[in-house]
N, C-alpha and C positions, 0 to 999 in steps of 0.2 A: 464695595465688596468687604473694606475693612469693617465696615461699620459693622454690618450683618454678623460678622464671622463674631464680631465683640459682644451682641446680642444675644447672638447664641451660645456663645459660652457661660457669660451674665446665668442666661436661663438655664443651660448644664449643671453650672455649679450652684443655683437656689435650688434646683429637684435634686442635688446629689446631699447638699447640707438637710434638707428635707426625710429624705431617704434616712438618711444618718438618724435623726434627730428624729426618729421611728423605731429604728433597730436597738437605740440606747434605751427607749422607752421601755421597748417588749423586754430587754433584756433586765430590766430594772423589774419588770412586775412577774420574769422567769426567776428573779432573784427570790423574790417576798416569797411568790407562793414556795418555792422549793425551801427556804428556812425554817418554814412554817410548821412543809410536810414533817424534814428534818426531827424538829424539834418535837412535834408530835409522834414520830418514830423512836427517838430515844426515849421519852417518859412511856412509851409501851415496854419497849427496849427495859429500863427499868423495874416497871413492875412484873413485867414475864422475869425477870432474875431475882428479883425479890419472891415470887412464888419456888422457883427453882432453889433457890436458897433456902429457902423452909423445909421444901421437901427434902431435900441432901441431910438437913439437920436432925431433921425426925428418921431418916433412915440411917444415917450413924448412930442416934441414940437407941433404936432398935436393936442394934447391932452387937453394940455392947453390952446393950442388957443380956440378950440372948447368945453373945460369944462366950460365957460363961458357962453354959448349958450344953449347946452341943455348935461347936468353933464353924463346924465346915456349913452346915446347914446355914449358918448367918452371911456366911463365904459367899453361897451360894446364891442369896437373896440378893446379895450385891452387886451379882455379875445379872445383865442384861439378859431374857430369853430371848431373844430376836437372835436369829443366825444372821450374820450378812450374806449375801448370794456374790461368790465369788467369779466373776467372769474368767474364763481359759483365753488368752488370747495367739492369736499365729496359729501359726499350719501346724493341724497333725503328726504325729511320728509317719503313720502309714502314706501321707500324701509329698514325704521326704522321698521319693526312689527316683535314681537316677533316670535322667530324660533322653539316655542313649545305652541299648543295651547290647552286649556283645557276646552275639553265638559263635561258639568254635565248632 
């Protein structure tokens, strides 16, 4: 009885170092590719702010030139046309009335 029980643990712990020595692997090649991604995301990363950078620069130098001429209008070009959409949130004023009302 002892024997068996020694055998089967023997075999528990080869499929559990096994198991292990699986989990370490994926995790070693969720490693790679994700530094990869990483690294390929920053140098976009990168170059999208390098473009962002140019443009900010030509439209300050626009600005100047033209804030000389007429101030506001350059003002203007500066601020974004996009409105943001402001969400209302919580209950109405009108769905505020009392939930018990009292006739005299």
């Amino acid at each position: 009885m002892c024997r068996l029980n020694a055998i089967r643990l023997e075999e528990k712990e080869k499929r559990e170092k096994e198991l292990l020595r699986e989990i370490i692997e994926q995790a070693e090649e969720f490693k790679t590719v994700f530094y990869r991604r990483w690294k390929l995301a920053c140098e976009n990363n990168k170059v999208a702010n390098r473009e962002k950078e140019k443009l900010f620069f030509e439209k300050q130098e626009t600005f100047h030139l033209e804030a000389n001429k007429s101030y506001w209008k350059a003002i203007a070009e500066l601020i974004p046309n996009e409105v943001p959409t402001i969400e209302k949130r919580g209950k109405k004023e009108k769905a505020k009335q009392p939930s018990i009302a009292i006739v005299q």
